[in-house]
N, C-alpha and C positions, 0 to 999 in steps of 0.2 A: 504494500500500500504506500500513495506517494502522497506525505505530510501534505496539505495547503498551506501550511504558515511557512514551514522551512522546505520545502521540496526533498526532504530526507526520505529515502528511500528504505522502508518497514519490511517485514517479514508479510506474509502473507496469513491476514487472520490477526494482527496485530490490533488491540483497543487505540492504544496512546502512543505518540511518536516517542520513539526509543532516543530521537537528539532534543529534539524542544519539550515533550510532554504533555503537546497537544493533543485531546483527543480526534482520534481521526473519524472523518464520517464515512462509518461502514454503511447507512441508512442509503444515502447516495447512490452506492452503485449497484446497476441493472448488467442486463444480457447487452444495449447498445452501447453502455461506456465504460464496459468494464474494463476493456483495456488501458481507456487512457486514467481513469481511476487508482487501480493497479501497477499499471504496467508489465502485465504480462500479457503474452499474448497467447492466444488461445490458436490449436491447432485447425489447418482445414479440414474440414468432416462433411459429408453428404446430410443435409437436413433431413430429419422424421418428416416432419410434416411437407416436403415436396415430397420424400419417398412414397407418404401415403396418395398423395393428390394422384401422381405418376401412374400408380398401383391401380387406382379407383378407376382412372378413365381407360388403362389396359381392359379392364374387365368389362367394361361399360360397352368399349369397343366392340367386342372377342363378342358377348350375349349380344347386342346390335345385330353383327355378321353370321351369328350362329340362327339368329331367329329369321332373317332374313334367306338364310339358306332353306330350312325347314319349310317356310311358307312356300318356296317357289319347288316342293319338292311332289310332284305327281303322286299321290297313293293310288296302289291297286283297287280296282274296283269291279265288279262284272256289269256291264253293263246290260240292259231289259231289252232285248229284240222287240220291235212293235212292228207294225203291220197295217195296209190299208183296211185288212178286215178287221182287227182287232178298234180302227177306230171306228167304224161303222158300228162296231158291237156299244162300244162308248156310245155315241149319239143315241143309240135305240134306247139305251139302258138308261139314260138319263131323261130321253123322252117321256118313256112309262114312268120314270118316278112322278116326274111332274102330271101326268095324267092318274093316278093313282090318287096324289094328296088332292089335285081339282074336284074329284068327284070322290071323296072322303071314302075311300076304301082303306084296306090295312092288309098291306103286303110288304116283301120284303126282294131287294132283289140284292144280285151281285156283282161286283166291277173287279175284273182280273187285273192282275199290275201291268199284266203287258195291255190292257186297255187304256188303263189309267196314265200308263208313260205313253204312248201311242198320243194319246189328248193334249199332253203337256206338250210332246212332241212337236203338234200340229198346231198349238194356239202361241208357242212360244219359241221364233225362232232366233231371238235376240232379246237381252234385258240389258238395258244400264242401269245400274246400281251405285251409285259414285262413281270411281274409278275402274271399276271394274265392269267388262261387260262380258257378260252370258251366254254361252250360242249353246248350253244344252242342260237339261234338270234331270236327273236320274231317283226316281223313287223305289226303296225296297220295301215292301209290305213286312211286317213282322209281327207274330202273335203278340196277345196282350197290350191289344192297340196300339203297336209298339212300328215306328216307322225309322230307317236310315233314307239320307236326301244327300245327292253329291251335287254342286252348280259349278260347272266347267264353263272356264270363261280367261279371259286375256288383264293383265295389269300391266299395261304399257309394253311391253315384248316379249315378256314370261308370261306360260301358259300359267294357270294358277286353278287350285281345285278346292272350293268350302266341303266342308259335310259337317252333319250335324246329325244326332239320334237324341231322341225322345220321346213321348208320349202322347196320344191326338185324344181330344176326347172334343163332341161335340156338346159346345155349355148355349144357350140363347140361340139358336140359330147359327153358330159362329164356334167354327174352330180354334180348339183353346190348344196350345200344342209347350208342354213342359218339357224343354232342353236337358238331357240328361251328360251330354257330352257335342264339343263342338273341336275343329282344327280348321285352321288358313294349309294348306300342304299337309305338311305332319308336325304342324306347329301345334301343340292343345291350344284352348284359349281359355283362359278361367270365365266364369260362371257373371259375374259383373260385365264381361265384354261378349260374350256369347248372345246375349240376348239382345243387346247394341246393335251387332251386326247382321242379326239371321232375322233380325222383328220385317223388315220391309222386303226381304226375299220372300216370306213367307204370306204373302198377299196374297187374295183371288181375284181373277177376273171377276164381271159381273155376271157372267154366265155360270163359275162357277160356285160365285154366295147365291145362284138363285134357285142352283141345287140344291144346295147346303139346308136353302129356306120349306125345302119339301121336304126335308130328313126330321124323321124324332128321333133320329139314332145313330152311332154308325159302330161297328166291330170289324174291327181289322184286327184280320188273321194269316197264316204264311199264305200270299200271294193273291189274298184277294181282300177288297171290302163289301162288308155286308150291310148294307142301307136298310134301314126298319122303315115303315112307314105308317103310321098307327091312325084310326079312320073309323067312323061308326059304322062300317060295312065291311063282310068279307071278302074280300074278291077269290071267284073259283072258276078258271078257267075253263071253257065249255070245249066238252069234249066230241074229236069230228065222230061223223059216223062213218062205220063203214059200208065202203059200196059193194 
């Protein structure tokens, strides 16, 4: 320590100067003036806290680049063979419902997936979505009203693939659909952003809420859906005769 009354140069940790008797002000010095306080100087060393800074944005970067890989990464998928007859069988099948709930019968009929993607197929040959745009929806039926959805589509020059699985159940007229799992690629996405992103994918046309409007019911099971239709009459199809 370097006296202020006499410049006499102390031990280090010293109270009172060893030549005058002055006490010295250890209160004084910090990390900025320690040396010229002191005079000693202190070695070069790498700082903690840029090591940590340095540290944080490595990582920062690496999870960036990592989740950006994962998003643009294709997963397997089988995709539904549809069919011009299979959408024909759609439109018939959707007819009768809405001619069933008009004239208050109570029947039930069934929509196969390869009808159901056949329809999506044909009413959806492009969506914009934000950034991203669509050119195909893939729907897997699964017991326990239980559905997997892929949307193949383009982000700027990578092909890019959503899916999501969860739960359909019809509440009000209106498809209630609980997100059990969602990925961008083979990115997961937690449950806060999952339903962010898949709420406006999962719109109907108006053709399709006017189905929906003739349903009391729906049960999806492997590979098809089962539409209720409930009606103060039974319908009982009339049987031909033979000639």
């Amino acid at each position: 320590m370097i006296c202020p009354k006499c410049n006499t140069e102390n031990r280090l940790g010293a109270i009172f100067c060893r030549s005058c008797g002055d006490k010295l002000q250890i209160e004084d010095v910090n990390i900025g003036n320690f040396e010229e306080k002191t005079g000693v100087k202190l070695k070069e060393g790498v700082k903690i806290g840029k090591i940590i800074r340095n540290a944080a944005i490595i990582v920062v970067v690496l999870a960036l680049a990592g989740s950006i890989f994962l998003m643009t990464r294709v997963p397997t998928f089988d995709k539904i063979k549809t069919s011009d007859d299979a959408l024909k069988k759609y439109k018939t099948t959707a007819q009768w419902i809405e001619w069933f709930k008009k004239n208050n019968y109570s029947y039930q009929m069934d929509i196969t997936e390869a009808e159901l993607n056949a329809h999506i197929a044909d009413s959806i040959e492009s969506i914009k979505k934000g950034p991203v745009e669509f050119k195909e929806i893939t729907i897997d039926l699964l017991s326990g009203n239980r559905v997997q959805a892929w949307f193949s589509g383009k982000l700027k020059n990578f092909e890019i693939v959503f899916s999501v699985a969860g739960m359909v159940n019809l509440k009000d007229n209106k498809l209630d659909f609980t997100i059990e799992s969602a990925k961008i690629g083979k990115l997961p996405l937690p449950g806060f952003l999952s339903g962010k992103v898949f709420a406006n994918m999962l719109t109907l046309s108006g053709d399709d809420q006017k189905l929906l409007n003739s349903a009391d019911a729906i049960i999806i099971s492997d590979d098809k859906v089962t539409v209720k239709i409930k009606g103060a009459k039974e319908y009982r199809p009339r049987k031909r005769r033979k000639r």
